[in-house]
C-alpha positions in Angstrom: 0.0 0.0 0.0 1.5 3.3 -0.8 -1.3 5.3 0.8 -3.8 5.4 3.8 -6.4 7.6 3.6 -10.2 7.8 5.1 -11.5 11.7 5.5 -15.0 10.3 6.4 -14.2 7.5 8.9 -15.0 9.2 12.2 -15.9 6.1 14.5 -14.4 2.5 14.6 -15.5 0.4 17.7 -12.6 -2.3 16.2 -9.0 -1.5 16.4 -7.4 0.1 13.1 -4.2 -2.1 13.0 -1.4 -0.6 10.0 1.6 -2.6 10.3 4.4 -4.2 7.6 3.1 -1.7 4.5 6.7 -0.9 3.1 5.9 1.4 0.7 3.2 3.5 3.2 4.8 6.9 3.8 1.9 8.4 5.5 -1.1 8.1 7.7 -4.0 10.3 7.2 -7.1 10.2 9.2 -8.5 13.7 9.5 -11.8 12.9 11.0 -11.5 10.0 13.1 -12.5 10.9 16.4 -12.8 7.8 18.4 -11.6 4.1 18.0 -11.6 0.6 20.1 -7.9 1.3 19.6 -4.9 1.9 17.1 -1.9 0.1 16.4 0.8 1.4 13.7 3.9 -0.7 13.6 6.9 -1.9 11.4 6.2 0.3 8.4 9.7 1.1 7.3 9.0 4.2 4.8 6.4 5.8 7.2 6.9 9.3 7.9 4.1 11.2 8.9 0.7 9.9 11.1 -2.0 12.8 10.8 -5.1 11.8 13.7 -6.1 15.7 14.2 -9.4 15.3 15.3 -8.8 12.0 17.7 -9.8 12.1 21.1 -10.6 8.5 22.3 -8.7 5.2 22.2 -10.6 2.7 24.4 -8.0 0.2 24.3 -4.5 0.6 23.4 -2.5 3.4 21.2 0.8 1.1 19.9 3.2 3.0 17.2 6.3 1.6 17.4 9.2 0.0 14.9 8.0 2.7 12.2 11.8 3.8 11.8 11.7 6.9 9.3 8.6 8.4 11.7 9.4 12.3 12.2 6.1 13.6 12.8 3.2 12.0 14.9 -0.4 14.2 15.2 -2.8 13.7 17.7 -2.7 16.9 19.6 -6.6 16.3 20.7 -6.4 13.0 21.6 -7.7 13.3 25.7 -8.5 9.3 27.0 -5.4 7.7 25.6 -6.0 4.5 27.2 -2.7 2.5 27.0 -0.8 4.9 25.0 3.0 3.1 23.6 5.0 5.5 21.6 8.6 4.3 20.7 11.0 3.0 17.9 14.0 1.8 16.9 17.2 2.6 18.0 17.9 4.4 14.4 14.7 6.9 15.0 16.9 10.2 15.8 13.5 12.2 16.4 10.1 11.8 16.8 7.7 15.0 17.3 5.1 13.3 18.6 2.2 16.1 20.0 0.2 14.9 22.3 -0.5 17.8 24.8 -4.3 17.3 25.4 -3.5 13.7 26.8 -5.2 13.4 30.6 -5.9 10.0 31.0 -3.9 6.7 30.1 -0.7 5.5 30.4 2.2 6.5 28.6 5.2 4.4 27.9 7.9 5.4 25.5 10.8 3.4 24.5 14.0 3.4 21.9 
């Protein structure tokens, strides 16, 4: 896949799981809001995850082994549940804005 992209998704009670897409440079969800959780992992191009509008994960929030990630969005996201943010030990940087985060747990690793 060289592309993710669902402007009208807005809801998904099941977990949205993107992992071993090669090619996949970016992420773009602009409207989700709310999901049973997320889980982005070992996508070796990916640069960019765009969830501007999310503000509920009611499980788990995994993005990890995604080694060319720069830039992570969710700067609304509030009840994180079990939020992991990390990477491999080649990741230099990761801007990853979560500021509105209140609830959850946050583990980061690299």
């Amino acid at each position: 896949m060289i592309s993710i992209s669902a402007p009208l998704l807005q809801r998904a009670s099941f977990r949205i799981s993107i992992r071993q897409n090669d090619l996949l440079p970016k992420i773009d969800l602009p409207s989700l809001s709310e999901a049973g959780g997320v889980q982005i992992v070992f996508n070796e191009n990916l640069k960019k995850i765009s969830l501007p509008r999310l503000t509920t994960i009611n499980g788990g929030f995994s993005v990890d082994s995604n080694p060319k990630l720069t830039k992570l969005c969710a700067s609304k996201l509030v009840n994180g549940g079990s939020v992991c943010i990390g990477n491999d030990l080649n990741q230099p940087f990761l801007d990853a804005d979560l500021s509105e985060l209140v609830t959850g747990s946050l583990l980061n690793f690299g």
